[in-house]
C-alpha positions as CSV (number, residue, x, y, z in Angstrom):
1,X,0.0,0.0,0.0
2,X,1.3,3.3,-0.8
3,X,0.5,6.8,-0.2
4,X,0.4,9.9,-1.7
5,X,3.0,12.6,-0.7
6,X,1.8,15.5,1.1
7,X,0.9,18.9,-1.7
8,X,4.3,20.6,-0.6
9,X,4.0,24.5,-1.6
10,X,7.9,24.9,-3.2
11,X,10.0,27.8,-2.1
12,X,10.3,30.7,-4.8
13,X,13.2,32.9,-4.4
14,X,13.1,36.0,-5.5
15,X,15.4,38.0,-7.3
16,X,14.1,40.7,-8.1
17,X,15.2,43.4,-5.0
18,X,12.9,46.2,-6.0
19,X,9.7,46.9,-4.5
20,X,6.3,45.2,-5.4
21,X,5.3,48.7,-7.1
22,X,1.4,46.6,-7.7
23,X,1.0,47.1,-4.4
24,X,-1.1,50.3,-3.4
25,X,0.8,50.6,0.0
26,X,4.0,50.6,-1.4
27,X,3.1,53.1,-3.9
28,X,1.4,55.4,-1.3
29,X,5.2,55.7,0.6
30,X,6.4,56.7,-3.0
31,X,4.0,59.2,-3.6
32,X,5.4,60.5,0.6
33,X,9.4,60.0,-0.5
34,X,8.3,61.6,-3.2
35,X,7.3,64.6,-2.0
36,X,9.9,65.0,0.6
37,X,12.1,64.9,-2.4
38,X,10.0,67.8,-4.3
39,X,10.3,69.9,-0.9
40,X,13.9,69.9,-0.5
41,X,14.6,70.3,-4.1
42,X,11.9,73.3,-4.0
43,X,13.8,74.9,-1.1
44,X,17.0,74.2,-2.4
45,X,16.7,76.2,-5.8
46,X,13.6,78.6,-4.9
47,X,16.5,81.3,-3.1
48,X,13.9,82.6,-0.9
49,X,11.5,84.0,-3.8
50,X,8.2,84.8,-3.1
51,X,7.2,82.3,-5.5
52,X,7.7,79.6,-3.2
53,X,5.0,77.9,-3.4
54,X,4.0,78.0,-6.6
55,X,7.7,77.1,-7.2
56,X,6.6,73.6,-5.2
57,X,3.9,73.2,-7.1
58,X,5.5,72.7,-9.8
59,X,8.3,70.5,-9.1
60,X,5.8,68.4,-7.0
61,X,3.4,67.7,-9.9
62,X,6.9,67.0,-12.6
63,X,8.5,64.3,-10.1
64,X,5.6,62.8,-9.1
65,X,4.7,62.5,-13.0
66,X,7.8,60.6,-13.5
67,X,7.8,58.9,-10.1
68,X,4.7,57.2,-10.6
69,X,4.9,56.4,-14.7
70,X,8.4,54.7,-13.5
71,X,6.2,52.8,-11.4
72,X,3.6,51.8,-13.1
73,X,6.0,50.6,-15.7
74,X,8.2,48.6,-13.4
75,X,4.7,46.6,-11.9
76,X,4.4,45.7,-15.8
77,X,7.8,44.7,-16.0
78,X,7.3,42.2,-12.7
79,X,3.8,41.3,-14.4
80,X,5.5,40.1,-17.1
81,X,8.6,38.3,-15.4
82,X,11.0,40.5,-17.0
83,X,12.8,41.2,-13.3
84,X,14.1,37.6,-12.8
85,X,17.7,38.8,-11.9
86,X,19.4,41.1,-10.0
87,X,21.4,42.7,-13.4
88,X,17.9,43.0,-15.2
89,X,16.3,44.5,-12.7
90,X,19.3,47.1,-12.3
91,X,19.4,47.5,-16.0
92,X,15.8,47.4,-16.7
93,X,14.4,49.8,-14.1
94,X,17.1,52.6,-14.6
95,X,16.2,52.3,-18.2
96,X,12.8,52.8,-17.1
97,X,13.6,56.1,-15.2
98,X,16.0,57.1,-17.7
99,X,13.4,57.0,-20.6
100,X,10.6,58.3,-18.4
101,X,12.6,61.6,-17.6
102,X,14.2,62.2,-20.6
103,X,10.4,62.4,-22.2
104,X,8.7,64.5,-19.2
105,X,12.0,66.6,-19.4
106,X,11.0,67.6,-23.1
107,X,7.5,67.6,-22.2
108,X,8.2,70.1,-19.5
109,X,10.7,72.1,-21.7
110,X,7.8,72.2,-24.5
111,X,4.9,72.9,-22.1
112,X,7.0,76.3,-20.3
113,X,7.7,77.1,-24.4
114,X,4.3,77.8,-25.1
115,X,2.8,78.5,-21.6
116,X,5.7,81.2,-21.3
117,X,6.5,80.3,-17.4
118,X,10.3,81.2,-18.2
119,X,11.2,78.4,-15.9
120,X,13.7,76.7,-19.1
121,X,14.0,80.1,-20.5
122,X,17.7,80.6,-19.9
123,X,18.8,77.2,-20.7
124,X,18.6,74.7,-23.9
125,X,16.3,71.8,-24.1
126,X,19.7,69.5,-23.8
127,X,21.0,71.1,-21.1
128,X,17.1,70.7,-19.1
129,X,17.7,67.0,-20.3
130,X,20.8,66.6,-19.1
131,X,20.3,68.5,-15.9
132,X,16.6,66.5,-14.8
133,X,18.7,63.1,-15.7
134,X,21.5,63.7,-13.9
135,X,19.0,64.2,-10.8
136,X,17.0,61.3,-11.6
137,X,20.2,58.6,-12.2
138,X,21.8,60.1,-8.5
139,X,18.6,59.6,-6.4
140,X,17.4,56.7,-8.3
141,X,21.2,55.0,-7.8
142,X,20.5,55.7,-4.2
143,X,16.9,54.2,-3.9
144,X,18.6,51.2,-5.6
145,X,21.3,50.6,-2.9
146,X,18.7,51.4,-0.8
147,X,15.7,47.9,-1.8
148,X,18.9,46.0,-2.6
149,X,20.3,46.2,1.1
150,X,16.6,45.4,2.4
151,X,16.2,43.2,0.2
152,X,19.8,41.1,1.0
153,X,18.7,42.3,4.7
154,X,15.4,40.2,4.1
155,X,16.7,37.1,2.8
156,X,19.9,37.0,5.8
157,X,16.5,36.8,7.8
158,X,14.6,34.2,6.0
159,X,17.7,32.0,6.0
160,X,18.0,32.7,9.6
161,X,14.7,31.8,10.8
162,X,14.6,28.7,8.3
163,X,17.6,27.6,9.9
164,X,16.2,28.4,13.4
165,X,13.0,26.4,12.7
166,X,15.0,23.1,11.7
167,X,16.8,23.6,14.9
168,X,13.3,23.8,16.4
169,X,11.9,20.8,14.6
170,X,15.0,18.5,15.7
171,X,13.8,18.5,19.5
172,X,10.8,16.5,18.4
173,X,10.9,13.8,21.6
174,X,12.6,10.7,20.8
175,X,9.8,8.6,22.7
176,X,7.3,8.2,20.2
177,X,9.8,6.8,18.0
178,X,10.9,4.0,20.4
179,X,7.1,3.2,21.5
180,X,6.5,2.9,17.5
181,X,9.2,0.7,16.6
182,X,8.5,-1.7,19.7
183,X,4.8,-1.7,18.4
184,X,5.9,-3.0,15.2
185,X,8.2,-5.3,16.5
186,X,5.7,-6.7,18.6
187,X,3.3,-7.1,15.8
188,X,5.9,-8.5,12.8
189,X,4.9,-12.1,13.7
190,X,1.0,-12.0,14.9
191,X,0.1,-9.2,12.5
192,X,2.6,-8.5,9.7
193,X,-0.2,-6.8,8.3
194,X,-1.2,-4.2,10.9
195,X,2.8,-4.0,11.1
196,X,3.3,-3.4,7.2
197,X,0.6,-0.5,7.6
198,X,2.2,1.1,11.1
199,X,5.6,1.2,9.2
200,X,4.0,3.1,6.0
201,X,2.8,5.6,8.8
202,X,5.6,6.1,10.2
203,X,7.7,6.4,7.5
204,X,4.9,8.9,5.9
205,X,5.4,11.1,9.7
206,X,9.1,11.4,9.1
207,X,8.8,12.6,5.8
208,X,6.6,15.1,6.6
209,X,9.1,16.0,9.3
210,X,11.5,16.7,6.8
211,X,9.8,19.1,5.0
212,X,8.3,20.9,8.1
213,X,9.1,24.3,7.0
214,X,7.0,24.0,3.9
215,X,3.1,24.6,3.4
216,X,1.3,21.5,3.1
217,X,-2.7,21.6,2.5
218,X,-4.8,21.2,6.0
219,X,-6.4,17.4,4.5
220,X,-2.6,16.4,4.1
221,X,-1.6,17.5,7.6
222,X,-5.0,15.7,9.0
223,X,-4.1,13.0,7.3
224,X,-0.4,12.9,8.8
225,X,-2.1,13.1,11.7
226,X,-4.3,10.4,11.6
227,X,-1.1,8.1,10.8
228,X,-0.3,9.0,14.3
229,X,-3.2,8.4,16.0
230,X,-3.2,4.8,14.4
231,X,0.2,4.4,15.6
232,X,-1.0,5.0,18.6
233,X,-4.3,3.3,18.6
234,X,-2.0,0.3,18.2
235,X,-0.3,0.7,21.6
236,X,-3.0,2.2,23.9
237,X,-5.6,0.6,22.2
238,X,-9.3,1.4,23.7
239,X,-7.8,3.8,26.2
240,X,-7.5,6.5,23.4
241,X,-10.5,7.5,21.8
242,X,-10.2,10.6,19.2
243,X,-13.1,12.8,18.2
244,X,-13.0,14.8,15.2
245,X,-15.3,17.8,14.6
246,X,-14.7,19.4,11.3
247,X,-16.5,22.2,10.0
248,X,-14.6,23.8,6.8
249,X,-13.7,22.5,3.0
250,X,-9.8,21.6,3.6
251,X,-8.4,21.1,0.3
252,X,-7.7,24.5,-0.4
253,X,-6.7,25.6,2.6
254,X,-2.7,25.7,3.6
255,X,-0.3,25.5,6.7
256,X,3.1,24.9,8.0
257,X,3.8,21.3,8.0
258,X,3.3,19.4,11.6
259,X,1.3,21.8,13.3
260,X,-1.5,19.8,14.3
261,X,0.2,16.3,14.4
262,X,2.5,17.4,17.8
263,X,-0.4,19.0,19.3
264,X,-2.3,15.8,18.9
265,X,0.8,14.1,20.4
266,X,1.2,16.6,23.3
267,X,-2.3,15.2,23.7
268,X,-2.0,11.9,23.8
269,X,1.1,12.2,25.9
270,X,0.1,14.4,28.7
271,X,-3.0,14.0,28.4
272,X,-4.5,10.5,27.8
273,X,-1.0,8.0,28.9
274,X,-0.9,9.0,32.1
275,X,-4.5,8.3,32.9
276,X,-5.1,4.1,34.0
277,X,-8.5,4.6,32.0
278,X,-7.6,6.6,29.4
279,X,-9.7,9.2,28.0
280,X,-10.5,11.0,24.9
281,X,-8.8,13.4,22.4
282,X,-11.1,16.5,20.7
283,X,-10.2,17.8,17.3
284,X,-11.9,20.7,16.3
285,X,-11.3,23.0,12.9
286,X,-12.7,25.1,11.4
287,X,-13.1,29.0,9.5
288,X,-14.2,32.2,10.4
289,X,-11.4,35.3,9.9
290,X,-8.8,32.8,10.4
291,X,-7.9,28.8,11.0
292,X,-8.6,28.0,14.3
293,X,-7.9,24.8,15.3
294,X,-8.8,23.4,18.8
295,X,-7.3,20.3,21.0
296,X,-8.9,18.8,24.1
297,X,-7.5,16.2,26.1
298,X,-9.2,15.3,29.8
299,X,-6.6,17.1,32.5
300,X,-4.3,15.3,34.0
301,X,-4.6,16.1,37.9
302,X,-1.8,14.1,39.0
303,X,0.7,16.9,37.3
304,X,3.9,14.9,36.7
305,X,6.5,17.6,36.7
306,X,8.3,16.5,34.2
307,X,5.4,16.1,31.8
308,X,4.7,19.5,32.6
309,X,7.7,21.1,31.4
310,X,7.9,19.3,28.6
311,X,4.7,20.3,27.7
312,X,5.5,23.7,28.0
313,X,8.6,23.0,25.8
314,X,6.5,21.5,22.8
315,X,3.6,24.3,23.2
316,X,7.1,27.3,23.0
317,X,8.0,25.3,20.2
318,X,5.1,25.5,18.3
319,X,4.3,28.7,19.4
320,X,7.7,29.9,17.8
321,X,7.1,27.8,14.5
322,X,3.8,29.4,14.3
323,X,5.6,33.1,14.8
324,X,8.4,32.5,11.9
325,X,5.8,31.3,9.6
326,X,3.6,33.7,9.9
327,X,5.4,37.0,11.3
328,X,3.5,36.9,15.0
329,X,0.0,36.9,13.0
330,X,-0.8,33.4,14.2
331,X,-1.8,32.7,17.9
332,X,-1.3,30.0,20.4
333,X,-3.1,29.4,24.0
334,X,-3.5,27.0,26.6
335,X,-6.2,27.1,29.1
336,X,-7.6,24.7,32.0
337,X,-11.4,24.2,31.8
338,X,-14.2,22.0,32.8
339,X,-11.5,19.7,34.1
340,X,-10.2,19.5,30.4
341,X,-7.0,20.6,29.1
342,X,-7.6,23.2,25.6
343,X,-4.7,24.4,23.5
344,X,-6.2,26.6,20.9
345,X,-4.5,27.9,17.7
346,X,-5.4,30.8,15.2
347,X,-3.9,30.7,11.8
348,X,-4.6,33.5,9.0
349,X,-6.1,31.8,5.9
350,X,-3.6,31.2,3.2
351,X,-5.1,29.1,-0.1
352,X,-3.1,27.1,-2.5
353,X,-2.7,28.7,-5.8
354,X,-4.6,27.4,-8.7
């Protein structure tokens, strides 16, 4: 019998440094930076005339022309996948600003022709060319050292946190591993079957642990999770009963790989193993704003120490999966009610592309 692998979501890097300029919130802070910039240059070569503001006016409206047509040309250019690589996207976008200016600069030199604002009327249209690029290339240079050191800023901090979340997944607790194995051995003569099938599980857990900084869809992590449970149902028997209550369409829907899985196990473990009668294991999921998943095991009152802290160990190591995944925008709690032990998780909603 084999199974399917879990819908891993690959890693895209991106090389392009720039900006998403698509994005109405980055464009708003261009249209700001913009401004500042039409200020300072307005202050800078007004000399204190009374025409000050008029004078900012006018340089406001000309570099926000060209700020925003360099933008809107550069979201085609990422539209279109033509800023794949760091040396196109240099070349290409200061091609973009160089082109843009160069026409506005004529524009402008045509436009204060026939208007008669005198504002060109002392220099030639090559010089005004000449003049507006030189401007443009020097702050536009700057801006590019600028996204390219946040950008290589970015990535030193995906790597890190990638790096840090491998480091988190390696503490998984060796236990369930050794109670699986001597499971199976105990079953390879009696049942080779029901031994055949707890091997495929396992073997389809530590896959998935693998590849637990990837997205996997929400059926393929239930599923994982269900691998456990049998593994477990094979050791514990009718002392673990699980209940499932699942109220939202799952193939869509994406998260971090083992999320769910070591909360079940935190269940089981704490929760249901300690108790001579055993007890049962609530599963809740479903959609509102977010994913919120929900885990109930019955308390245990007997409060082993060391179960307790390492408890608290697997719930801080979730918790800071959760955070590098999702940038502190998913939640984690534990509470104590009813005589039932809750750890409750909110996820925001990410779907798999089509």
């Amino acid at each position: 019998m084999t199974k399917n692998n879990a819908n891993v979501e690959p890693a895209k890097v991106n090389e392009c440094y720039l900006p998403d300029f698509c994005n109405s919130e980055v464009n708003l802070r261009l249209i700001l930076v913009l401004e500042l910039m039409a200020i300072v240059l307005a202050l800078a070569s007004s000399a204190g005339s009374a025409s000050l503001f008029i004078h900012l006016a006018l340089i406001s409206m000309y570099i926000q022309w060209i700020g925003l047509s360099s933008a809107v040309l550069l979201c085609l250019a990422r539209r279109w996948n033509r800023l794949n690589s760091h040396l196109l996207t240099t070349v290409i976008s200061l091609l973009v600003v160089v082109v843009v200016t160069t026409i506005l600069a004529v524009l402008a030199f045509q436009i204060d022709a026939v208007m008669q604002l005198d504002i060109f009327s002392q220099v030639s249209l090559f010089s005004t060319v000449l003049y507006h690029l030189a401007i443009s290339c020097i702050l536009y240079g700057l801006a590019l050292r600028y996204f390219f050191v946040q950008h290589a800023s970015h990535q030193g901090i995906k790597a890190e946190s990638q790096a840090r979340l491998q480091a988190l997944q390696a503490r998984i607790r060796p236990h369930f591993l050794f109670n699986s194995l001597n499971t199976i051995a105990s079953l390879t003569h009696d049942e080779p079957d029901k031994a055949e099938r707890a091997i495929e599980d396992l073997a389809e857990l530590f896959r998935a642990s693998l590849k637990a900084d990837a997205r996997i869809s929400l059926q393929s992590e239930i599923e994982l999770t269900k691998d456990y449970i049998n593994l477990e149902l094979l050791r514990l028997d009718e002392r673990l009963r699980v209940n499932w209550n699942i109220e939202t369409e799952m193939d869509d829907l994406l998260m971090p790989a083992l999320i769910l899985q070591p909360l079940v196990e935190n269940a089981i473990y704490h929760g249901i193993e300690p108790l001579q009668e055993g007890g049962e294991v609530q599963i809740s999921i479903k959609t509102n704003q977010n994913l919120s998943i929900e885990i109930t095991n019955p308390l245990n009152k007997s409060g082993e120490a060391q179960r307790r802290q390492g408890n608290q160990m697997a719930l801080d190591n979730i918790r800071e999966r959760l955070h590098l995944a999702f940038q502190g925008q998913a939640k984690l709690k534990h509470l104590v009610e009813n005589d039932l032990y809750k750890v409750v998780i909110s996820i925001p909603i990410t779907k798999l592309k089509s």
